[in-house]
C-alpha positions in Angstrom: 95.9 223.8 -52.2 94.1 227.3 -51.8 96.4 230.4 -52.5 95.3 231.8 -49.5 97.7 229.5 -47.6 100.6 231.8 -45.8 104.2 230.1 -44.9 107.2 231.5 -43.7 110.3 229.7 -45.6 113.1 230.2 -43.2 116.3 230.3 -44.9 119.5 228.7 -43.2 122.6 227.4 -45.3 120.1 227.1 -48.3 120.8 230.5 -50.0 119.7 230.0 -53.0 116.8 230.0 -55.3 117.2 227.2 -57.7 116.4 223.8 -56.6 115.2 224.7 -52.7 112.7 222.7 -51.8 111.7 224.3 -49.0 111.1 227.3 -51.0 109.6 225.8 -53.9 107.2 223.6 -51.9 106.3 227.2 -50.0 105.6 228.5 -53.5 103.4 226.2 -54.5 101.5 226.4 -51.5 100.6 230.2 -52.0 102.3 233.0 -50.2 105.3 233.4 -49.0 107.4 235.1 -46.3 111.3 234.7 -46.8 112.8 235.2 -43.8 116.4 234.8 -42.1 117.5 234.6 -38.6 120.2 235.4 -37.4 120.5 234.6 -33.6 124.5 234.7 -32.7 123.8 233.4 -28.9 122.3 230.0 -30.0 125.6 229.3 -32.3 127.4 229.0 -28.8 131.0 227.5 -29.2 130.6 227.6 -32.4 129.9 230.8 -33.6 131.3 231.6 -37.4 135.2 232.4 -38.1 135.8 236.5 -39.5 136.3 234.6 -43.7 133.0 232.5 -43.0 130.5 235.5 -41.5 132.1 237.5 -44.7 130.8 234.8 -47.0 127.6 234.8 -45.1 126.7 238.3 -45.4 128.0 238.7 -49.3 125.4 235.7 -50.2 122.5 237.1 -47.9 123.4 240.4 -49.9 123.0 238.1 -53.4 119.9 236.3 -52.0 118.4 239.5 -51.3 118.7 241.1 -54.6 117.4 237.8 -56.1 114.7 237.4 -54.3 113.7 241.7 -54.9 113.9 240.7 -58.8 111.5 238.5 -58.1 109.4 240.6 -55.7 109.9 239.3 -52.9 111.9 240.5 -49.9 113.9 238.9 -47.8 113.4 239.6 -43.8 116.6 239.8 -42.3 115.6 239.5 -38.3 118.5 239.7 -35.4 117.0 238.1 -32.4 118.3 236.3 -28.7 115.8 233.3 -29.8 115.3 232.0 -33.4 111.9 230.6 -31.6 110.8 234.1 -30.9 111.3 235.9 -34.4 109.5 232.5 -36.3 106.8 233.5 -34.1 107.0 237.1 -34.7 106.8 236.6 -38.8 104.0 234.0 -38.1 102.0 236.7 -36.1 102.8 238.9 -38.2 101.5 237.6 -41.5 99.2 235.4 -39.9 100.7 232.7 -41.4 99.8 228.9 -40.8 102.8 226.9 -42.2 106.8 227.2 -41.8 109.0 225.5 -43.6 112.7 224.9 -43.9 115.4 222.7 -44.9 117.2 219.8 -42.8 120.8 220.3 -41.3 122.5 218.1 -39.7 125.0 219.2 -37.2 124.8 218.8 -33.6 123.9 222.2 -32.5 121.4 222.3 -35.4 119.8 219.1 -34.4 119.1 220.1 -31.5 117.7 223.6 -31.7 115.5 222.3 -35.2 114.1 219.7 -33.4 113.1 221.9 -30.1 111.7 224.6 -32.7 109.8 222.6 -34.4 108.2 221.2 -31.2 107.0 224.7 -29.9 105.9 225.4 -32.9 103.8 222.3 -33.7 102.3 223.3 -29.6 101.4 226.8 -31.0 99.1 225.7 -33.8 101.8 226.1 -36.6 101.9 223.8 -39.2 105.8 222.8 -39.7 107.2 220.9 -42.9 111.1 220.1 -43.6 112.6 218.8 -46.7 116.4 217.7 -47.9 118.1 220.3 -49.0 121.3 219.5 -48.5 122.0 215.6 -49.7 121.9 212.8 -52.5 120.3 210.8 -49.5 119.2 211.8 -46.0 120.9 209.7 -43.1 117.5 207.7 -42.1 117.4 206.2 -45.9 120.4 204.3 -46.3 122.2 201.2 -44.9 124.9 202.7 -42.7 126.9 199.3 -43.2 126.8 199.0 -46.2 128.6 202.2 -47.9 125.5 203.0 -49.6 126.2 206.5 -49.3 128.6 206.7 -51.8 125.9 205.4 -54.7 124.8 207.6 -57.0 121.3 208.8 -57.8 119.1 209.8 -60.6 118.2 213.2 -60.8 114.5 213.9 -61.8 114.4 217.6 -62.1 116.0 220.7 -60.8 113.5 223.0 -59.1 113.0 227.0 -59.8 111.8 229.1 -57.6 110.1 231.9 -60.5 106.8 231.4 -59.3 107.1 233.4 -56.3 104.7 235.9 -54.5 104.8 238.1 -51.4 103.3 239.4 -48.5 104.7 242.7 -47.2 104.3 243.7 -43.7 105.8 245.4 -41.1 108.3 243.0 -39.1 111.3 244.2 -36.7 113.5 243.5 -39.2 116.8 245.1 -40.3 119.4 245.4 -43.1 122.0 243.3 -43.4 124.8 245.5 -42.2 123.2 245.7 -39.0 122.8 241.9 -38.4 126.1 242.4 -37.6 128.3 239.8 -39.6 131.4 241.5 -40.0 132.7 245.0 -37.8 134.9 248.5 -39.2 137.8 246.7 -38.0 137.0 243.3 -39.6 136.7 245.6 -43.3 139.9 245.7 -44.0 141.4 242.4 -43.3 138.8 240.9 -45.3 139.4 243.2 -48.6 140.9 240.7 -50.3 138.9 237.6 -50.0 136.3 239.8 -52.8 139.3 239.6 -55.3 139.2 235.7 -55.0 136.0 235.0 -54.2 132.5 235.8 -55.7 129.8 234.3 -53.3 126.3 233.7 -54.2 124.2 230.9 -55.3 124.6 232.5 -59.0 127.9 232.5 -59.1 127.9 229.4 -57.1 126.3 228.4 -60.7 128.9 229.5 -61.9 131.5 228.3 -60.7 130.2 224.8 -61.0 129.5 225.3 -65.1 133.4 226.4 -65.6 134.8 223.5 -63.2 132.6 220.9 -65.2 133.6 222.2 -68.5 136.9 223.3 -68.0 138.7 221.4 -65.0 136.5 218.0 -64.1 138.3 215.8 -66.8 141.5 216.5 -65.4 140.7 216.3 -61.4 142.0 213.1 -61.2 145.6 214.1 -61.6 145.4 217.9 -60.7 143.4 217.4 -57.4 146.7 216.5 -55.9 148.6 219.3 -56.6 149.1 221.8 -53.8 148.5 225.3 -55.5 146.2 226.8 -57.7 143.1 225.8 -58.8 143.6 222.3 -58.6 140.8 221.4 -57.0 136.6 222.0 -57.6 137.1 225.1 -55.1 133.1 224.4 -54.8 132.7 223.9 -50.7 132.0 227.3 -49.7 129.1 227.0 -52.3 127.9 223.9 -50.8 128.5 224.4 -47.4 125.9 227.8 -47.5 123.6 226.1 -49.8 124.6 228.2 -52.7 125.0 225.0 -54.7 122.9 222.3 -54.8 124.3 218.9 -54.4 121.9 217.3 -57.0 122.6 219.4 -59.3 126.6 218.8 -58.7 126.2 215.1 -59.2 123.9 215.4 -61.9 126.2 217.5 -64.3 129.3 215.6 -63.1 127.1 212.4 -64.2 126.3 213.8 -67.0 130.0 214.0 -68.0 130.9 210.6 -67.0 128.2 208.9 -69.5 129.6 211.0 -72.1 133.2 210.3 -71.5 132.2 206.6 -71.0 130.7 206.7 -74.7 133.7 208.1 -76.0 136.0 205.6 -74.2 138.0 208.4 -72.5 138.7 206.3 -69.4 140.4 209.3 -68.0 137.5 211.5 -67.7 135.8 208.8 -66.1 138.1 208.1 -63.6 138.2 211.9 -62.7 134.3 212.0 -62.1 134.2 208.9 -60.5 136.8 210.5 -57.7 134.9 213.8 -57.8 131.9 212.2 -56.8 133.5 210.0 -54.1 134.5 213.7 -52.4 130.8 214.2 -52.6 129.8 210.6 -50.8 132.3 211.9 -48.0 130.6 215.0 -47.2 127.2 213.0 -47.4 128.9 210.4 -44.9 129.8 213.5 -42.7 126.1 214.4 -42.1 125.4 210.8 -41.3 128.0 210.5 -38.2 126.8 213.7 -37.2 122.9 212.3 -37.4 123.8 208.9 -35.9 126.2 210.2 -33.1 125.4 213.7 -32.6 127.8 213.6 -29.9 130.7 213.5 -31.6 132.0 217.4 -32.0 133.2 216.6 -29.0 134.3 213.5 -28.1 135.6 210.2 -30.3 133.5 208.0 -31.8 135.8 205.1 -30.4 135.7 204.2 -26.7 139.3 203.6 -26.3 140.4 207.1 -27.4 138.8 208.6 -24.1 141.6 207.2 -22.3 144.5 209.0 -25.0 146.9 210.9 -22.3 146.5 214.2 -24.7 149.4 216.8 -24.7 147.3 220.0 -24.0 150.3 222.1 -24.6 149.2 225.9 -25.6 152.4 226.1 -26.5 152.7 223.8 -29.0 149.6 224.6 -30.2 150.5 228.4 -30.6 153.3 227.4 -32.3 151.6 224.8 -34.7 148.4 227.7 -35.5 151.1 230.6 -36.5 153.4 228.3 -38.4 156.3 228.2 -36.7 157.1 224.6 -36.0 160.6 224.5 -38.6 158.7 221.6 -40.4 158.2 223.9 -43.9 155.1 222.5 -45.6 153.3 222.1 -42.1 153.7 225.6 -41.8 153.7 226.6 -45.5 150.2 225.4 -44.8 149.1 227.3 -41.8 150.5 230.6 -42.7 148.2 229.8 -46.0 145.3 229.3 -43.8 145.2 232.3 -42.1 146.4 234.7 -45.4 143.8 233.3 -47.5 141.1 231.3 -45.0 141.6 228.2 -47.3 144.0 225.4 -48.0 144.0 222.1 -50.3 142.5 219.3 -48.6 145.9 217.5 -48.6 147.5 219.9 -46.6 144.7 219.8 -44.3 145.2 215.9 -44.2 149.3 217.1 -43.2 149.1 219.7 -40.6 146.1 218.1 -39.1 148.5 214.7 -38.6 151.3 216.7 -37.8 149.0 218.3 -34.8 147.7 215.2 -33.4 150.5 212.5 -34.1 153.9 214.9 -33.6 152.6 217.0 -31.1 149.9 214.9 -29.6 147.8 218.0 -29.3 143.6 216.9 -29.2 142.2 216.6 -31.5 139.3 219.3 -30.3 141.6 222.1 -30.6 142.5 221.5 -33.8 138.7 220.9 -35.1 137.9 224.1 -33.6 140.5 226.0 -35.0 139.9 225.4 -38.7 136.2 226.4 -37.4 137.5 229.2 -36.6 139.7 230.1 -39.7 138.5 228.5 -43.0 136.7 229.9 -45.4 134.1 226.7 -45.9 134.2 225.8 -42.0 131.6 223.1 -42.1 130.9 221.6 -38.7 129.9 217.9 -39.8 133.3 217.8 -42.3 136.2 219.0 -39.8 134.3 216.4 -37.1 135.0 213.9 -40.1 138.4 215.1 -40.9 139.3 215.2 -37.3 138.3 212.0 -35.8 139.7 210.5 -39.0 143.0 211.5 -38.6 142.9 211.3 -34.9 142.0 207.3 -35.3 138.6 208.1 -33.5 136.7 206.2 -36.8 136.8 202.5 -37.4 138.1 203.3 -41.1 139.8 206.0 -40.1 143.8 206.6 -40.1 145.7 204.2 -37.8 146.1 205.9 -34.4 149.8 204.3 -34.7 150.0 206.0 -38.3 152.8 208.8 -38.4 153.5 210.3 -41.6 156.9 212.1 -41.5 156.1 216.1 -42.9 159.7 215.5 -44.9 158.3 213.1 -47.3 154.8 214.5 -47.5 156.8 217.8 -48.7 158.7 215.2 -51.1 155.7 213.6 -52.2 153.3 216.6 -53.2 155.5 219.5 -53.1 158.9 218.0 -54.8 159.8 221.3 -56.6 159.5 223.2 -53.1 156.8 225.9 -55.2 154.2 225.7 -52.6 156.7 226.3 -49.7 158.6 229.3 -50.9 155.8 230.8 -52.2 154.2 231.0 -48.3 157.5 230.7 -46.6 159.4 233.9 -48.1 162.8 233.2 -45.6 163.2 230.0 -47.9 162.7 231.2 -50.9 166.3 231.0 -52.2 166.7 227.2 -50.4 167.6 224.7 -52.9 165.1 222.3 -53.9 167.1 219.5 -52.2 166.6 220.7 -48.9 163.4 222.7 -48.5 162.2 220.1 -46.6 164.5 219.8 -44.5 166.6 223.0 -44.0 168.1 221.7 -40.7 170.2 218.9 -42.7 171.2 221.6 -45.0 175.2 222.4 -44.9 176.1 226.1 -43.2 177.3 227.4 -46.9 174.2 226.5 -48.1 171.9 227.8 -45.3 174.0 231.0 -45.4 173.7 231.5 -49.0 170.0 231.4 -49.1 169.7 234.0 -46.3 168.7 231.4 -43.8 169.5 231.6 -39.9 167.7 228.1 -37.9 166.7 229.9 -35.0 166.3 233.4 -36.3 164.8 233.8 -39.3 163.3 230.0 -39.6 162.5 228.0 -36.6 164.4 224.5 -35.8 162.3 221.8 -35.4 159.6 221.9 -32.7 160.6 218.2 -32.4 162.3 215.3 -33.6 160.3 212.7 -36.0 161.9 209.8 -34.4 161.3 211.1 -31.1 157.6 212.4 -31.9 157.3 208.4 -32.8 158.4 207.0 -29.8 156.2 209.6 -27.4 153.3 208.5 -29.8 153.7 205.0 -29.5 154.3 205.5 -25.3 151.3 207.1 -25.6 149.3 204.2 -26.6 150.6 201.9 -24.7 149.3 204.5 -21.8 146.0 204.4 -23.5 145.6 200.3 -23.5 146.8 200.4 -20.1 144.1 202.9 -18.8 141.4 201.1 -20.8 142.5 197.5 -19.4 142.7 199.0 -16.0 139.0 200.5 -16.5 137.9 197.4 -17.8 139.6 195.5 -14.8 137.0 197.4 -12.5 133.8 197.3 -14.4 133.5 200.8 -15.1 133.9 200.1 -19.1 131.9 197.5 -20.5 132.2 198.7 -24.5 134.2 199.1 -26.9 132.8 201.9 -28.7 131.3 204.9 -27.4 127.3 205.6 -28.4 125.9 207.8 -25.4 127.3 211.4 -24.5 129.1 211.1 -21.4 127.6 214.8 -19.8 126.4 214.4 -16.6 123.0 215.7 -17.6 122.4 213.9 -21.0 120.2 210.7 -21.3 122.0 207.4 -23.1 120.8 207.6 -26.8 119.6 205.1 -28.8 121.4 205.5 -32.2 118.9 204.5 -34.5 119.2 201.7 -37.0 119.0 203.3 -40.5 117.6 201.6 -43.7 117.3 202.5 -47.5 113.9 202.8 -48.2 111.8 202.9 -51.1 111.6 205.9 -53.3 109.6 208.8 -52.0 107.3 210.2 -53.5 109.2 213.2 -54.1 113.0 213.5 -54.2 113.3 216.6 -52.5 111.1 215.7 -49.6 111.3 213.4 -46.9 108.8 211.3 -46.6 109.6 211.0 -42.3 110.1 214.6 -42.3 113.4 215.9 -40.1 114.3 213.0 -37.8 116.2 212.9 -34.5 118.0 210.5 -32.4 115.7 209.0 -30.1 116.2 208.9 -26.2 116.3 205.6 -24.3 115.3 205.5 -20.3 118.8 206.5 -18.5 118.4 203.5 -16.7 118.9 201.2 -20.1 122.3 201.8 -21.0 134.7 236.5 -61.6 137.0 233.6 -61.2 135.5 231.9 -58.5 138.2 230.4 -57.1 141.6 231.7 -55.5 143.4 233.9 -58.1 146.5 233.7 -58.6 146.8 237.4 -58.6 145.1 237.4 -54.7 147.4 234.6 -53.6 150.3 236.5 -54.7 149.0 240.0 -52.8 148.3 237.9 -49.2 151.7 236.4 -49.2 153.3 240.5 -50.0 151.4 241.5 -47.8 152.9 238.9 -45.2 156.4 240.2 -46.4 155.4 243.3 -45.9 154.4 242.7 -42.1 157.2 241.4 -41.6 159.8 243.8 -43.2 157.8 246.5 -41.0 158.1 244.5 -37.8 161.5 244.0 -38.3 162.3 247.6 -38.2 160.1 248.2 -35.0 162.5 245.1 -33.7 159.7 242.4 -33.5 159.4 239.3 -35.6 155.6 239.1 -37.2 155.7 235.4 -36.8 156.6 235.5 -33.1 152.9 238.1 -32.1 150.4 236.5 -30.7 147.8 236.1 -33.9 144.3 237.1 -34.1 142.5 234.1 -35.8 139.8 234.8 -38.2 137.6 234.5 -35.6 139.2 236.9 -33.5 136.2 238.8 -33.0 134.0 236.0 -32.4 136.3 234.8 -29.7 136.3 238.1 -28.1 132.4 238.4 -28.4 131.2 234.5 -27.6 133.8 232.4 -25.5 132.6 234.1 -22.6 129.3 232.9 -23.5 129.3 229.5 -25.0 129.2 226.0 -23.3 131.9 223.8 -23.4 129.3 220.8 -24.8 125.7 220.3 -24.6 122.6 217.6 -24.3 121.6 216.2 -27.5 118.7 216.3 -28.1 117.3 218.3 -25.5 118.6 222.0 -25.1 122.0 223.6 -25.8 122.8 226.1 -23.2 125.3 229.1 -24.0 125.3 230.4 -20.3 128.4 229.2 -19.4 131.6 231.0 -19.3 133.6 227.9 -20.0 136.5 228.6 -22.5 138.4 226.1 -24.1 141.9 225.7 -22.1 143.8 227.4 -25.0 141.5 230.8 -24.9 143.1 231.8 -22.0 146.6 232.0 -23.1 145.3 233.6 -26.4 142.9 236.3 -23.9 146.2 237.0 -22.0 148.5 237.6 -25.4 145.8 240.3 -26.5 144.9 242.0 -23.7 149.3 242.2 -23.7 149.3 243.0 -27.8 150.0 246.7 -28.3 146.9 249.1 -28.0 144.9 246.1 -28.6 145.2 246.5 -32.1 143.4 244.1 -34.5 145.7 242.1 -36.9 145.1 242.3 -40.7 144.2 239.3 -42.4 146.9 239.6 -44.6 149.7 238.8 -41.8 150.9 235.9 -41.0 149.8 235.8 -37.5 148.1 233.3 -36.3 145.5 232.3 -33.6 
């Protein structure tokens, strides 16, 4: 094409250079105009955790210098309407193409499709490409596990043939976008001694787990601490990292260890690369049922009598429950913003199945306080363990935290090093202090009650209230069914009041497009039917060892002022973004039509939290460091 052409590539959670085919398609094409928006209304209910907005902004900052090497500038735009800035850069360039790269999340769906509609009405010529998958969701049998296959690789794309128009936009820096406040600074000091964001060190990160860690993932993924695992998703989940490029050097190493006959190399990449199918399969349930951030995929779980306890919920969030790896785990979440994905799989079960607590809340929550937060996975992870998928966990299914902790803790390491008032409790009872005789409990300084919590509940009892439960569940979904008002067994249409029923359409592997970065049906969406039709990259050791002081510190010092740490109300890593969006965010919205963030709906556990700040002394802000929790 001529070089005249103009197009505005507008950067999402695809911050990187190498292999963006939004960006190199836009290169090709002639001119360019990077741009990013940053519109905090239209993320709604789910505006970013404190860790995650801190990621954001350190690998806008990256991007930006990587893009001024090349001579290029990135336009960093704050805005009430993503709509309105695309026009603005358009306008203001006088450009006549903008491109982007697919997501796949509910709210994104939703707002991508009704951009690219205006758009399209206004003239604008609007392209988008796969960014972000091995397959996008309309290409492959979705009954056939297809998404786990593996594909070739043809190339990885560069962006170095990039030029520039400069003119005058209301754009700002990228302090003033506003992605992390003075009081925010502090608390989030120490995530830059374990984490170094930004697609090159994304690169990485990704060269020294391939070299260094991949052959032995398939034994040290299940260990609890360190840097057992690829510690790659906040790369992926902001586009630092491309996922071709993943799978093509981890494919690269299982050919060579097949040659060599080292079946244990090829057994780690062939797990690695199943942990990549999953997060592809979480952007196809999003795609297929875009509703389901917000209710279960399954019909029958509508009818699940949930405990909404906030209670029990506060007391799960700040780790306090007397079950030590659950909350060995949740105090790790909110030091560090991160945890290993088994001990997501354990306090995730222990929230739902012990405590009965929905399923919602918890999703929300690691929204809220995880480093990688990445809508499409926690609606996997969650519905999984909440037996809302048909291959999910059995809703029945109660694993007992006592032998978890046996299982993948056995030495008690990961539990003392996050639960300091067990730290001298022998390995034989870590997991289970309450069993422990009085000589021993006094011994190793420990006080059930005081310094530790009992129990928040008994397993056997926990069991029995489950199982009751379900029983209550079949009862209320017979009794339904008795009166014609539920004719299916799975749910496929969102039940708001204002939403269409959607028809979820029937995916199929197609033929090879003609480019592997670019979707020959361009970004799809979910069709309506007629309502009437029914440094080191990863954690340091050094940084893990500082948030967990710094824990004993808070609590040595609210001990002398007379008040236990653990027993404050918390301030989640998303504290701010609580304070700043609940007020302002829908409880759901219409897929795909609009998503509204005019409502002052909160979610039922807000409150409580709204109450224990505005009651928290001088309203002071907690450092991330503490082990509060939301």
């Amino acid at each position: 094409m001529g070089s005249n052409n103009k197009t505005i590539v507008w950067f999402r959670r695809d911050l990187r250079i190498e292999d963006n085919p939004a960006l190199a398609a836009a290169a090709r094409d002639g001119s360019v105009l990077p741009v990013y928006v940053w519109c905090p209304k239209e993320e709604g209910q789910f505006y970013p955790g404190r860790v995650s907005r801190w990621w954001l902004k350190q690998s806008l900052a990256h991007l930006y210098q990587s893009l001024k090497s090349l001579g290029a500038e990135l336009v960093l735009i704050k805005t009430h309407s993503t709509l309105d800035a695309l026009l603005e850069c358009v306008n203001a360039v006088q450009a006549t193409k903008v491109v982007f790269n697919h997501l796949y999340d509910p709210v994104s769906l939703v707002r991508d499709h009704n951009i690219k509609e205006k758009l399209v009405e206004s003239g604008i010529s609007v392209q988008s490409y796969n960014g972000d998958l091995l397959y996008e969701p309309w290409e492959v049998y979705d009954d056939r596990g297809q998404y786990l296959c593996l594909i070739k690789i043809d190339h990885v794309l560069s962006g170095n043939f990039l030029s520039v128009l400069r003119r005058k936009l209301g754009k700002c820096s990228i302090e003033e976008l506003g992605l992390e406040d003075e009081l925010e600074k502090p608390s989030n000091a120490l995530l830059g001694r374990a984490w170094s964001p930004g697609w090159c060190n994304a690169d990485k990160a990704l060269t020294e787990f391939v070299e260094q860690h991949l052959i032995h993932y398939s034994k040290s993924r299940l260990k609890l601490g360190g840097d057992s695992t690829s510690l790659l998703s906040p790369y992926l989940h902001f586009g630092e990292l491309s996922v071709r490029k993943v799978f093509q050097l981890a494919r690269r190493k299982q050919i060579l260890w097949s040659n060599e006959g080292n079946i244990a190399g090829e057994e780690s990449v062939t797990l690695f690369l199943r942990a990549i199918g999953l997060r592809e399969y979480s952007r196809y349930l999003c795609f297929n049922f875009p509703f389901t951030h917000e209710r279960a995929l399954l019909g029958h779980l509508k009818f699940f009598p949930w405990n909404a306890d906030p209670a029990n919920f506060k007391t799960w969030r700040q780790g306090r429950t007397g079950f030590p790896l659950v909350d060995a785990g949740m105090r790790e979440l909110w030091a560090t913003g991160w945890i290993h994905n088994r001990i997501r799989v354990i306090v995730s079960s222990f929230a739902v199945k012990m405590l009965l607590l929905p399923w919602k809340w918890g999703m929300k929550y690691f929204w809220d306080t995880l480093l990688d937060a990445d809508l499409e996975c926690d609606i996997l992870g969650w519905q999984y363990i909440s037996g809302s998928l048909p291959d999910g966990h059995e809703l029945e299914r109660l694993d007992d935290p006592e032998i978890q902790g046996a299982k993948f803790d056995p030495e008690g390491e990961y539990v003392r090093q996050w639960l300091p008032e067990l730290a001298r409790m022998p390995t034989e009872w870590i997991h289970h202090p309450w069993d422990a005789p009085l000589t021993v409990l006094r011994a190793s300084g420990v006080e059930l009650g005081q310094n530790y919590p009992k129990p928040i509940i008994d397993v056997d009892l926990a069991r029995e209230k489950l199982t009751e439960a379900i029983f209550k569940m079949w009862e209320a979904e017979a009794s339904a069914k008795s009166v014609g008002s539920e004719a299916r067994n799975e749910v496929v249409v969102d039940n708001s009041s204002n939403v269409k029923n959607l028809d979820i359409p029937n995916v199929v592997l197609k033929g090879k497009s003609p480019c592997a970065t670019v979707s020959a049906n361009d970004q799809m969406v979910p069709a309506f039917q007629d309502p009437k039709i029914e440094p080191p990259v990863g954690k340091r050791p050094k940084y893990m060892e500082e948030a967990r002081q710094n824990e004993d510190h808070s609590q040595n010092h609210n001990k002398e002022t007379g008040v236990s740490g653990v027993d404050q109300e918390m301030c989640s890593t998303a504290e701010s973004s609580c304070k700043k969006q609940c007020t302002s965010s829908t409880y759901s919205f219409s897929v795909p039509q609009q998503c509204s963030s005019s409502s002052n709906l909160k979610w039922p556990w807000q409150d409580q939290i709204d109450m224990d700040q505005s009651s928290s002394k001088d309203g002071e802000y907690t450092d991330f460091s503490k082990d509060e929790r939301k």
